[in-house]
PDB file of N, H, CA, C and O in Angstrom:
ATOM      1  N   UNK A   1     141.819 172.483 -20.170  1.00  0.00           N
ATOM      2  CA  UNK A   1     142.948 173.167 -19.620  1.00  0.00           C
ATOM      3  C   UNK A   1     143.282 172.666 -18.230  1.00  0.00           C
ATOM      4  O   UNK A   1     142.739 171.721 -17.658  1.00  0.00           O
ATOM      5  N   UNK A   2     144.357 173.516 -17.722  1.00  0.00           N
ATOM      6  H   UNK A   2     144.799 174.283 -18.186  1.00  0.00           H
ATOM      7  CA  UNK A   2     144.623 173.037 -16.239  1.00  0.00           C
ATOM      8  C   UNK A   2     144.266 173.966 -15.144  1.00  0.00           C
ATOM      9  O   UNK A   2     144.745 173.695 -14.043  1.00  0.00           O
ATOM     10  N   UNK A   3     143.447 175.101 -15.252  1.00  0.00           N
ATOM     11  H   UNK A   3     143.058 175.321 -16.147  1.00  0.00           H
ATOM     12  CA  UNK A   3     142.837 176.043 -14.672  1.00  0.00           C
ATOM     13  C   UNK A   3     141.430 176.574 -15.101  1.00  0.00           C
ATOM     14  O   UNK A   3     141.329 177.397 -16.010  1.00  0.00           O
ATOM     15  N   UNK A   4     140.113 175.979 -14.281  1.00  0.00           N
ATOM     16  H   UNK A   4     140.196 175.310 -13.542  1.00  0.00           H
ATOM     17  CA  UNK A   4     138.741 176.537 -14.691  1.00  0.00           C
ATOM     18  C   UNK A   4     138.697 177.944 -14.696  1.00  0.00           C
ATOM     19  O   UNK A   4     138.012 178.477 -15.569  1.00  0.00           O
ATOM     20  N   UNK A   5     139.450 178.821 -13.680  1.00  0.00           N
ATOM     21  H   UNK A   5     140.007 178.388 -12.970  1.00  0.00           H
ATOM     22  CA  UNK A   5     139.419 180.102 -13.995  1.00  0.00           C
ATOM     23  C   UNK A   5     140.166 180.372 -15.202  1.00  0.00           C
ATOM     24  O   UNK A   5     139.281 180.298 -16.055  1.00  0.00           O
ATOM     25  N   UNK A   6     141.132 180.611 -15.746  1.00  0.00           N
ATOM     26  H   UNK A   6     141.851 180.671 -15.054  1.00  0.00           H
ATOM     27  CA  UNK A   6     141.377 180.630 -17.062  1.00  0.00           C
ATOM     28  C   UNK A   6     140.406 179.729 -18.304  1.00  0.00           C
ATOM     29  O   UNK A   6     140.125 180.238 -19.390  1.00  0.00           O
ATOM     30  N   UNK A   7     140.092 178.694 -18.002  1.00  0.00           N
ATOM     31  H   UNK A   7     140.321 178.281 -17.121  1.00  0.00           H
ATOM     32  CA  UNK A   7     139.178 178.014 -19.141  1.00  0.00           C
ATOM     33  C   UNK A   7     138.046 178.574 -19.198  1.00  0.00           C
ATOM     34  O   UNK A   7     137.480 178.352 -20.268  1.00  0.00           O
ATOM     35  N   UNK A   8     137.249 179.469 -18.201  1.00  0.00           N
ATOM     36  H   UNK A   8     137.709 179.649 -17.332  1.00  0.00           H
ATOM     37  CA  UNK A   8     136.211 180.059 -18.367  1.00  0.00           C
ATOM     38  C   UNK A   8     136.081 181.698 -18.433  1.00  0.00           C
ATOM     39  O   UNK A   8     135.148 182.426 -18.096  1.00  0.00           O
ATOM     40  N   UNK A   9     137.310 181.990 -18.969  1.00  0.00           N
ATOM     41  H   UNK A   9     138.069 181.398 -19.243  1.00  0.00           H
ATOM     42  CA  UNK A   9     137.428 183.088 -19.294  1.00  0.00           C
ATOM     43  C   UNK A   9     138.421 183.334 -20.576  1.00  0.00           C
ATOM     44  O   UNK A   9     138.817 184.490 -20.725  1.00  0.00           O
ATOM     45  N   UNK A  10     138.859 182.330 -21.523  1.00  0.00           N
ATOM     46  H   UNK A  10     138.537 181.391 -21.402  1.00  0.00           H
ATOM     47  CA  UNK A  10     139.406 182.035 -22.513  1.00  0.00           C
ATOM     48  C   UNK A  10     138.551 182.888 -23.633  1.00  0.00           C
ATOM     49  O   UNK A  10     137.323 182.938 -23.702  1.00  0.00           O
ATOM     50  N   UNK A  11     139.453 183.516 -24.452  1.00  0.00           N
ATOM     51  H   UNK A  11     140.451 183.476 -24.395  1.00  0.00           H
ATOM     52  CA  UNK A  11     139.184 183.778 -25.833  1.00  0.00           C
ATOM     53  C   UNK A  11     138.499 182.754 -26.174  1.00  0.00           C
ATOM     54  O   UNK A  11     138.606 181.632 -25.680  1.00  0.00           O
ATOM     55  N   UNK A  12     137.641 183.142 -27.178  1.00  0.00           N
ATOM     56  H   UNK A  12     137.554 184.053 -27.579  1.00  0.00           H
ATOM     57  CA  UNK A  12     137.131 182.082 -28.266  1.00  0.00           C
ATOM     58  C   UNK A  12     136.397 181.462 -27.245  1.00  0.00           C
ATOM     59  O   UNK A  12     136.781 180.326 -27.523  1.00  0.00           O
ATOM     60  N   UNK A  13     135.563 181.267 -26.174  1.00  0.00           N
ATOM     61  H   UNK A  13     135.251 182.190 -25.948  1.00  0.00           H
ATOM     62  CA  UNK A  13     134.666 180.164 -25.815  1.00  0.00           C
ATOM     63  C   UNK A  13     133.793 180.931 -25.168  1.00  0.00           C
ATOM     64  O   UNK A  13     134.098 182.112 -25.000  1.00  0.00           O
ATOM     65  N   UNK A  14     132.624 180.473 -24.705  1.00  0.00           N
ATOM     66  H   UNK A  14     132.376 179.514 -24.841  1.00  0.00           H
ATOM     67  CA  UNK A  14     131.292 181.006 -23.518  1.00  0.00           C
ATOM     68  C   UNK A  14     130.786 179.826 -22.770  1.00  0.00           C
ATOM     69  O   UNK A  14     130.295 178.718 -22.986  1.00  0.00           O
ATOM     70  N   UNK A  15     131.298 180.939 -21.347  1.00  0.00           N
ATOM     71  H   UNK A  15     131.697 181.839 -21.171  1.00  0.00           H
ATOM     72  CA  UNK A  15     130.800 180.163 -20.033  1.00  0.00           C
ATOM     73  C   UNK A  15     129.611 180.066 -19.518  1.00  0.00           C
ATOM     74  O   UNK A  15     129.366 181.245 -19.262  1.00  0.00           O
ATOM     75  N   UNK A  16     128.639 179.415 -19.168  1.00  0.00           N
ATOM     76  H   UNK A  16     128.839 178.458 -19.376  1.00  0.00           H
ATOM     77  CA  UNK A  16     127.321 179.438 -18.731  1.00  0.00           C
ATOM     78  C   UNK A  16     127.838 179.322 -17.388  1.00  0.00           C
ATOM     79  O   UNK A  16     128.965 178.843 -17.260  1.00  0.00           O
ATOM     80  N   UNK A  17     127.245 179.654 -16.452  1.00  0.00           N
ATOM     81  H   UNK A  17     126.329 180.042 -16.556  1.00  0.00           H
ATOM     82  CA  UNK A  17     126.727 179.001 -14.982  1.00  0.00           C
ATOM     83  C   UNK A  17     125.484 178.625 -14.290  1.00  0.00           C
ATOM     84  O   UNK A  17     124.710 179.570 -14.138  1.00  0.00           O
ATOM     85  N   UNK A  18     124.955 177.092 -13.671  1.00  0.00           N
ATOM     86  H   UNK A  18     125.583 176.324 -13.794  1.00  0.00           H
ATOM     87  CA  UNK A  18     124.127 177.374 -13.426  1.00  0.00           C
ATOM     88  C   UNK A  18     123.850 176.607 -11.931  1.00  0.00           C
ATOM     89  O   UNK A  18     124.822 175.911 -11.641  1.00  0.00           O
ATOM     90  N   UNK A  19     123.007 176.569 -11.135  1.00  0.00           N
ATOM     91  H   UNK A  19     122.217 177.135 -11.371  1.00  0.00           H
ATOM     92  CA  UNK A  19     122.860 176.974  -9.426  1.00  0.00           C
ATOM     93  C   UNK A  19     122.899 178.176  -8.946  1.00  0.00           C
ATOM     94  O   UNK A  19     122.331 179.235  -9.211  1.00  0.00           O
ATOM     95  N   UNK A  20     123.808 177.761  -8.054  1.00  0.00           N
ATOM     96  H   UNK A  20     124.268 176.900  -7.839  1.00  0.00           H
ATOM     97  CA  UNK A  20     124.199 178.838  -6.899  1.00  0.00           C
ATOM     98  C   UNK A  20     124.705 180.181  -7.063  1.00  0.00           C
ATOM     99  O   UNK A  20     125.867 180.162  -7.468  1.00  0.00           O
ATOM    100  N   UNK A  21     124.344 181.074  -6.930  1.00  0.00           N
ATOM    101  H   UNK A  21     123.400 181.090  -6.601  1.00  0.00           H
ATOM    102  CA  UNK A  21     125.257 182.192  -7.260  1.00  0.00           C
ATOM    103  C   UNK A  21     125.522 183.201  -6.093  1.00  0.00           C
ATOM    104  O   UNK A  21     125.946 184.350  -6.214  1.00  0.00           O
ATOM    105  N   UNK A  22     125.188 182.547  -4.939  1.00  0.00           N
ATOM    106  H   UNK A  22     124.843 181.613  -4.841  1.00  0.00           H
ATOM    107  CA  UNK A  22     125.871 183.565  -3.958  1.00  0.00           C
ATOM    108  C   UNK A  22     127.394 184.147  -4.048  1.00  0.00           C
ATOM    109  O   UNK A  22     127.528 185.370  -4.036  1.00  0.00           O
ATOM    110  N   UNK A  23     128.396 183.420  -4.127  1.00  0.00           N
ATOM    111  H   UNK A  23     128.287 182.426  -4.137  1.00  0.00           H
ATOM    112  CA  UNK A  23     129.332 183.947  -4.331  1.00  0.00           C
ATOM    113  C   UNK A  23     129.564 185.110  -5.331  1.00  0.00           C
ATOM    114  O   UNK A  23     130.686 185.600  -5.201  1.00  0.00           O
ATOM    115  N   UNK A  24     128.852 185.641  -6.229  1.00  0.00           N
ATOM    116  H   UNK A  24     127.941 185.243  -6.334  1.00  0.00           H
ATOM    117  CA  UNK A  24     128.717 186.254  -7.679  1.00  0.00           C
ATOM    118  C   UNK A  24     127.910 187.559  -6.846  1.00  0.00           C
ATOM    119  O   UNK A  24     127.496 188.582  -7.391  1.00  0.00           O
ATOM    120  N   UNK A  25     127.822 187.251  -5.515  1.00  0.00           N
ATOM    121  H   UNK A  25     128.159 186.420  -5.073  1.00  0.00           H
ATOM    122  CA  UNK A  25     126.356 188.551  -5.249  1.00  0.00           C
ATOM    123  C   UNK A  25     124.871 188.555  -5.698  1.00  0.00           C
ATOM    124  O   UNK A  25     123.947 189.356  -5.557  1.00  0.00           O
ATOM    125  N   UNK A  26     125.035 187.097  -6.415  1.00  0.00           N
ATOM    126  H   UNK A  26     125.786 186.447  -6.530  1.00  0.00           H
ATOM    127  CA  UNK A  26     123.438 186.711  -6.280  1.00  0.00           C
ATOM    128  C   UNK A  26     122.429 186.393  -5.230  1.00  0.00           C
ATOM    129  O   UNK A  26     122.761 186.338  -4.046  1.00  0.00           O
ATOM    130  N   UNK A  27     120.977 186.142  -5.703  1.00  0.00           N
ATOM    131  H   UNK A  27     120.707 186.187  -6.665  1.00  0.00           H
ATOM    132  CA  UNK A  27     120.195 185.603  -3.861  1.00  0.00           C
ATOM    133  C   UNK A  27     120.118 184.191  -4.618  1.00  0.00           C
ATOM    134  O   UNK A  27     118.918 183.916  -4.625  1.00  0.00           O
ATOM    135  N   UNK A  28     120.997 182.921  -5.411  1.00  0.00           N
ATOM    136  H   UNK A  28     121.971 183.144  -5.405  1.00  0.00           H
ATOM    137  CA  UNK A  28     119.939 181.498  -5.806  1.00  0.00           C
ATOM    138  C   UNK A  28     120.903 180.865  -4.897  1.00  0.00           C
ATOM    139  O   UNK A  28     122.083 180.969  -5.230  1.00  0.00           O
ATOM    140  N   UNK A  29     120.570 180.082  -3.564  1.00  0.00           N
ATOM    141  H   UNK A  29     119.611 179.997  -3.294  1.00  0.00           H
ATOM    142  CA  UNK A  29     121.448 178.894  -3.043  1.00  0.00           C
ATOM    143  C   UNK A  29     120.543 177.870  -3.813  1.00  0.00           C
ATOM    144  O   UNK A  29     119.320 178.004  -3.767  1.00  0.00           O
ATOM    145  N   UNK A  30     121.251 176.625  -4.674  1.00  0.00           N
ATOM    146  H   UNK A  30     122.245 176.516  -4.711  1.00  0.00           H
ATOM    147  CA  UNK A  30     120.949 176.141  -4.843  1.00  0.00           C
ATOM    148  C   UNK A  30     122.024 174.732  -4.129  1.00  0.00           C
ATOM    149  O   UNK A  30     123.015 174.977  -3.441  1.00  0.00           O
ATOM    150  N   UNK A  31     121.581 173.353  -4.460  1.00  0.00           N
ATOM    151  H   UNK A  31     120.776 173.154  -5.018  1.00  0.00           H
ATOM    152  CA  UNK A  31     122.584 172.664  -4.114  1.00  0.00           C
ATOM    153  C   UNK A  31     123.729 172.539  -4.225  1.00  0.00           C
ATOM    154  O   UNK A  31     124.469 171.894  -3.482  1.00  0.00           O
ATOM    155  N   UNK A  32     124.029 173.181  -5.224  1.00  0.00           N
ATOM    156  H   UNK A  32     123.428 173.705  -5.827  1.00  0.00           H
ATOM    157  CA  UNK A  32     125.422 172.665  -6.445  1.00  0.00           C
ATOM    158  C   UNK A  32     125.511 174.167  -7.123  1.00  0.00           C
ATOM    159  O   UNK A  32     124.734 175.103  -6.932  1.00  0.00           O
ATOM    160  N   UNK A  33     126.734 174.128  -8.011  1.00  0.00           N
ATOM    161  H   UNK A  33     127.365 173.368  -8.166  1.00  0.00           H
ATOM    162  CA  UNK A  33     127.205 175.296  -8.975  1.00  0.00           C
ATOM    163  C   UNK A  33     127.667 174.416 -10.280  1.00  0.00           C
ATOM    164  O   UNK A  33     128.672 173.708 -10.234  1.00  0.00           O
ATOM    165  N   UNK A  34     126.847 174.524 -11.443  1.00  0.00           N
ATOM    166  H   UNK A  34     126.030 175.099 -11.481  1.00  0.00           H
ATOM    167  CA  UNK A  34     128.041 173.374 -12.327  1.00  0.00           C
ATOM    168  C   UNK A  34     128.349 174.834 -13.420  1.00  0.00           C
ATOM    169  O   UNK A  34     127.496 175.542 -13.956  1.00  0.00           O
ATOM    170  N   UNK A  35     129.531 174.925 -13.484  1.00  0.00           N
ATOM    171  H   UNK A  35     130.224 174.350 -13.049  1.00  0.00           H
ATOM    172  CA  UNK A  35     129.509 175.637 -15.194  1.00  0.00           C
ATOM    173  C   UNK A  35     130.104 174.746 -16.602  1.00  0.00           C
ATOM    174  O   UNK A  35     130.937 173.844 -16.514  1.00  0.00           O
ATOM    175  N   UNK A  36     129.679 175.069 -17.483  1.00  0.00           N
ATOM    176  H   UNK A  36     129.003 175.803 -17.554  1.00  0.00           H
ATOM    177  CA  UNK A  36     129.627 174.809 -19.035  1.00  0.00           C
ATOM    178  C   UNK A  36     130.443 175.656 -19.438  1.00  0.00           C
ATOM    179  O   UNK A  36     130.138 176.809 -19.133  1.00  0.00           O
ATOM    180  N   UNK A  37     131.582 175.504 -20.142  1.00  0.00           N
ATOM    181  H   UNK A  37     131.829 174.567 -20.390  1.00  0.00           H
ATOM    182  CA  UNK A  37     132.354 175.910 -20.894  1.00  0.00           C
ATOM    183  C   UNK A  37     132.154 175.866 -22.243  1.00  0.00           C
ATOM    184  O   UNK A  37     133.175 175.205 -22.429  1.00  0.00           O
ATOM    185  N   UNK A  38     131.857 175.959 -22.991  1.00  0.00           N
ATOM    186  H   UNK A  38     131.027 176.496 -22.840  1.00  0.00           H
ATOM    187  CA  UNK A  38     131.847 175.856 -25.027  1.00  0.00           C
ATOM    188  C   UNK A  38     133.261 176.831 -25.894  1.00  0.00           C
ATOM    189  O   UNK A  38     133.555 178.009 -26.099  1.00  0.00           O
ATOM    190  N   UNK A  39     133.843 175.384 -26.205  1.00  0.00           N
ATOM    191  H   UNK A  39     133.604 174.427 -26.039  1.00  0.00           H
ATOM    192  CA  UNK A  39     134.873 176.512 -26.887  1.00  0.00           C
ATOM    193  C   UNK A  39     134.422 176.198 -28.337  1.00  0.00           C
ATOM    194  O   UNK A  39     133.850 175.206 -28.789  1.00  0.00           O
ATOM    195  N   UNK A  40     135.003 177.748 -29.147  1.00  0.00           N
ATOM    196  H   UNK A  40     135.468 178.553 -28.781  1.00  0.00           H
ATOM    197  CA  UNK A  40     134.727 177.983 -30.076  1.00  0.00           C
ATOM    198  C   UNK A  40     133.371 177.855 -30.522  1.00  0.00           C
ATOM    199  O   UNK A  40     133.249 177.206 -31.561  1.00  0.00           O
ATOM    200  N   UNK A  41     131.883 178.492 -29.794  1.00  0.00           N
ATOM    201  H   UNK A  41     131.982 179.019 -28.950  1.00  0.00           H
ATOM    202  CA  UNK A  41     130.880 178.348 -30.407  1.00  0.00           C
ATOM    203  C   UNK A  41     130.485 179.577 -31.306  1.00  0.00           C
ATOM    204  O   UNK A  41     131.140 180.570 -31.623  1.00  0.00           O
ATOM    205  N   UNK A  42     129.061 179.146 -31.649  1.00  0.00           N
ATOM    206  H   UNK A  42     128.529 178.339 -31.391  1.00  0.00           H
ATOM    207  CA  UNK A  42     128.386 180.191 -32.658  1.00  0.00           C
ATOM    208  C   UNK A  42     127.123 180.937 -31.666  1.00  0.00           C
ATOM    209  O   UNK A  42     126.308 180.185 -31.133  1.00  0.00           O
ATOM    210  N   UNK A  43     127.056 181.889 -31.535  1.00  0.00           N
ATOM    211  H   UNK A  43     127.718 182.500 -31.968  1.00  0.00           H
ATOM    212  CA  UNK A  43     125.814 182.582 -30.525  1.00  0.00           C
ATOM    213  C   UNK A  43     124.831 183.349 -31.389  1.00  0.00           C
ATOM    214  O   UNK A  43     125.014 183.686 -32.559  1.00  0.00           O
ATOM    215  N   UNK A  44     124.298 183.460 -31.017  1.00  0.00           N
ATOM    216  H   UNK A  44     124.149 183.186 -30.067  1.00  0.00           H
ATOM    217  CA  UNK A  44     123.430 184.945 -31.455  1.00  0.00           C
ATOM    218  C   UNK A  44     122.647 185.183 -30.237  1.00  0.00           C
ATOM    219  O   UNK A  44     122.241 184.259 -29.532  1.00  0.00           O
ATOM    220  N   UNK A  45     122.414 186.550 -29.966  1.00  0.00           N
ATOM    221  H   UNK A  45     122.744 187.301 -30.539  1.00  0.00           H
ATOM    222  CA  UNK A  45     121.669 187.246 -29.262  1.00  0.00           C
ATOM    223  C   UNK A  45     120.494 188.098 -30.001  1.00  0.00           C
ATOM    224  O   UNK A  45     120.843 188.933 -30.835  1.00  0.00           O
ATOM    225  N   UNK A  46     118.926 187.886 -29.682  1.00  0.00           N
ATOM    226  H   UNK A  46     118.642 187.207 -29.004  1.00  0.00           H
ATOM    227  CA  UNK A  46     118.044 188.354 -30.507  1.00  0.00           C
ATOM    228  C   UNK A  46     117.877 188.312 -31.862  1.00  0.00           C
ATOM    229  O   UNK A  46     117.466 189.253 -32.540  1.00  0.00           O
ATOM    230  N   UNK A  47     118.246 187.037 -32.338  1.00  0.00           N
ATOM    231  H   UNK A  47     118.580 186.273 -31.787  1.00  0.00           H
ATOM    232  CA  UNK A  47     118.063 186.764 -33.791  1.00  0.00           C
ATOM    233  C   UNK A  47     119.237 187.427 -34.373  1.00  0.00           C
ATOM    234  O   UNK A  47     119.134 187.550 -35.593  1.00  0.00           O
ATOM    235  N   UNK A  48     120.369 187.911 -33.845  1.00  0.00           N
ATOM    236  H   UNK A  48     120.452 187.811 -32.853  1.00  0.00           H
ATOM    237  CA  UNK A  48     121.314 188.106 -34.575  1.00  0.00           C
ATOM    238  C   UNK A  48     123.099 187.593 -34.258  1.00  0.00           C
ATOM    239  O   UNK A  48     123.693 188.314 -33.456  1.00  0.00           O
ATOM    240  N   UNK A  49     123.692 186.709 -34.709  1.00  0.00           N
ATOM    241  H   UNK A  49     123.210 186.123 -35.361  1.00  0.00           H
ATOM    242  CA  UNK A  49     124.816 186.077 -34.417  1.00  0.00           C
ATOM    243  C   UNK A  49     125.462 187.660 -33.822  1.00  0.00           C
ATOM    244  O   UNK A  49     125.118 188.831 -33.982  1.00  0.00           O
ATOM    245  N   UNK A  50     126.600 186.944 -33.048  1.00  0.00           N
ATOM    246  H   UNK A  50     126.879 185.992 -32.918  1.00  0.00           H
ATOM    247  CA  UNK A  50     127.170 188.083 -32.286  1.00  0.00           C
ATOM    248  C   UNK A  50     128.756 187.448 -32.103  1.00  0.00           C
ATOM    249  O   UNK A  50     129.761 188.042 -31.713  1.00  0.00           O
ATOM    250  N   UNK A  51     128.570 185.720 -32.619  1.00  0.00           N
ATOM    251  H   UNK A  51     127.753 185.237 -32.936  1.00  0.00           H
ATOM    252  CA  UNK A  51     129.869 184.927 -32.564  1.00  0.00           C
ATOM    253  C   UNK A  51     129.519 183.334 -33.495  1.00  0.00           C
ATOM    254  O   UNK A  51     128.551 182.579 -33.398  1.00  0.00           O
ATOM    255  N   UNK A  52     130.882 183.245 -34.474  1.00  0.00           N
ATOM    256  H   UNK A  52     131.668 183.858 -34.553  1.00  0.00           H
ATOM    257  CA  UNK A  52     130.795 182.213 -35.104  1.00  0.00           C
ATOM    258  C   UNK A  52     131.878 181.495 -35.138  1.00  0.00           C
ATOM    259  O   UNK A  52     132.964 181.930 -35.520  1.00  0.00           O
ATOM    260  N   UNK A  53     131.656 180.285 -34.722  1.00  0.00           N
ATOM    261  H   UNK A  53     130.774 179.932 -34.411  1.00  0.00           H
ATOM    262  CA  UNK A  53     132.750 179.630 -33.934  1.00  0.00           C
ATOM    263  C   UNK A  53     133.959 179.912 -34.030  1.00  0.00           C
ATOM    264  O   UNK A  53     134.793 179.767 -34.924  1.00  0.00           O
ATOM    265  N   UNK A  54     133.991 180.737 -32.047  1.00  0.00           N
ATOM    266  H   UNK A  54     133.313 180.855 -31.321  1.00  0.00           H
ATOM    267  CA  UNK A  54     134.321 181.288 -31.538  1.00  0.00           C
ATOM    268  C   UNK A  54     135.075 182.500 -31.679  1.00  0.00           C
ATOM    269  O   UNK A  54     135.778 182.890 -30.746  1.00  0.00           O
ATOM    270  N   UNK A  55     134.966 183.349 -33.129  1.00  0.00           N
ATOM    271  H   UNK A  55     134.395 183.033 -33.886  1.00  0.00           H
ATOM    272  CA  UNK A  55     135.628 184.331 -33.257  1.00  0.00           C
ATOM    273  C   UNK A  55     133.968 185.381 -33.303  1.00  0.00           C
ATOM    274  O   UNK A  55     132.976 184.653 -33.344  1.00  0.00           O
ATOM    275  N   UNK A  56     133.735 186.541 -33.299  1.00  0.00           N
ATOM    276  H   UNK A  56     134.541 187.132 -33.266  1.00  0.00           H
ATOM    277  CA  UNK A  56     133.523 188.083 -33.043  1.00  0.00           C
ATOM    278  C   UNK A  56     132.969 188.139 -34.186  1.00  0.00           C
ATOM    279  O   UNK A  56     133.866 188.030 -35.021  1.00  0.00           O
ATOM    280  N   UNK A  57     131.475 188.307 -34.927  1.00  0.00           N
ATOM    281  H   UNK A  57     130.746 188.396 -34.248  1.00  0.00           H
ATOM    282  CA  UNK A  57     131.099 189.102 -35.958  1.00  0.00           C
ATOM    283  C   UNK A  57     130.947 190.641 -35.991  1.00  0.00           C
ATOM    284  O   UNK A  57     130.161 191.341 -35.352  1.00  0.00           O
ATOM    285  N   UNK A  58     131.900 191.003 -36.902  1.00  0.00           N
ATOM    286  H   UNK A  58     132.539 190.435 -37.421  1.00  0.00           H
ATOM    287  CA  UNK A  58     131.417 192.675 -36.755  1.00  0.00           C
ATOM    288  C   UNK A  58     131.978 193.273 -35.545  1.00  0.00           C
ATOM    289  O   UNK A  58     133.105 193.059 -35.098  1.00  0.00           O
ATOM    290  N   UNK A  59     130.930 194.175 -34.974  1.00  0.00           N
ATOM    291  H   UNK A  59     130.015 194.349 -35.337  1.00  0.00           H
ATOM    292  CA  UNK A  59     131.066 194.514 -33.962  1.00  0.00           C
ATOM    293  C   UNK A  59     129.718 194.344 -32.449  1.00  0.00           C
ATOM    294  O   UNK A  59     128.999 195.208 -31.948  1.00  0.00           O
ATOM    295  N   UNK A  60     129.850 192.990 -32.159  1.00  0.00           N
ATOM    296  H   UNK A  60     130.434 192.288 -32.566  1.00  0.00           H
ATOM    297  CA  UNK A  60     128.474 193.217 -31.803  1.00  0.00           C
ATOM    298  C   UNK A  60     128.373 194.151 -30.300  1.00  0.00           C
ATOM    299  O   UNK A  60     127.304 194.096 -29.692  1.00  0.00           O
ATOM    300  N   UNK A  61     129.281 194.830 -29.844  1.00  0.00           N
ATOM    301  H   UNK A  61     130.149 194.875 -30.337  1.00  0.00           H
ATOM    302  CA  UNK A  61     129.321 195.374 -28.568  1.00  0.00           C
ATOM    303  C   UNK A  61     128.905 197.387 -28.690  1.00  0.00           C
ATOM    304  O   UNK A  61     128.994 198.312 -27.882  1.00  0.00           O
ATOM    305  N   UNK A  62     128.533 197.296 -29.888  1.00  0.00           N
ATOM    306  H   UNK A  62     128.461 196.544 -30.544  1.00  0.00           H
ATOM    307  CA  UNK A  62     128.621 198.236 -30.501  1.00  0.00           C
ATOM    308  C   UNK A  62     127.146 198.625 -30.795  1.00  0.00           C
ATOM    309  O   UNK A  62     126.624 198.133 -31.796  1.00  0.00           O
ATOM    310  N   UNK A  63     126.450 199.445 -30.026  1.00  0.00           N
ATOM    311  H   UNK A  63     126.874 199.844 -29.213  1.00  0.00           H
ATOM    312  CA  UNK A  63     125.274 200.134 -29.981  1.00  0.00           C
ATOM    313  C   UNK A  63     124.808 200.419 -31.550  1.00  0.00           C
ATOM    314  O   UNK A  63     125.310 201.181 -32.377  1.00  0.00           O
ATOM    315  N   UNK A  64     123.610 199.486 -31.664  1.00  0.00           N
ATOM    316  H   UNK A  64     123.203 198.868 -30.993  1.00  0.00           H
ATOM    317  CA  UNK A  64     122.795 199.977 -33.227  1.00  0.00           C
ATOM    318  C   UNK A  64     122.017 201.315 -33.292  1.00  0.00           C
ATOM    319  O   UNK A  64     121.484 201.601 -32.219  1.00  0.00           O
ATOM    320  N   UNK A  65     121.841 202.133 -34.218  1.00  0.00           N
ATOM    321  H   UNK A  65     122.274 201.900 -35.089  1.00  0.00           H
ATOM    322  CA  UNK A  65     120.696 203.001 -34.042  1.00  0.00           C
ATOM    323  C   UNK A  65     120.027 202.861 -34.837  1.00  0.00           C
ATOM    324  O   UNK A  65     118.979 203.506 -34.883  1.00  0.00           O
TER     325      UNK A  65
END
């Protein structure tokens, strides 16, 4: 895209960050800040997909009991 703030907050993709995070209200100065963008991936959180490229399984925001 032509804006990292919009590309890292796009539907359909997940942003990593990794260094520095003072600006965020973190304590890591590191040298550098790089972020990773992935559009359209597949995730899972704890052995269970939560996204398959890049659309929403189910409901994963949605408390199990």
């Amino acid at each position: 895209g032509n804006s990292y703030v919009e590309d890292e907050s796009a539907i359909t993709t997940c942003h990593i960050g990794f260094g520095t995070n003072l600006s965020q209200g973190g304590t890591v100065k590191a040298a550098c800040h790089i972020d990773a963008i992935f559009l359209s991936p597949t995730i899972f959180v704890d052995g269970k997909k939560i996204m398959e490229s890049g659309v929403l399984v189910g409901n994963p925001l949605r408390q199990q009991n």
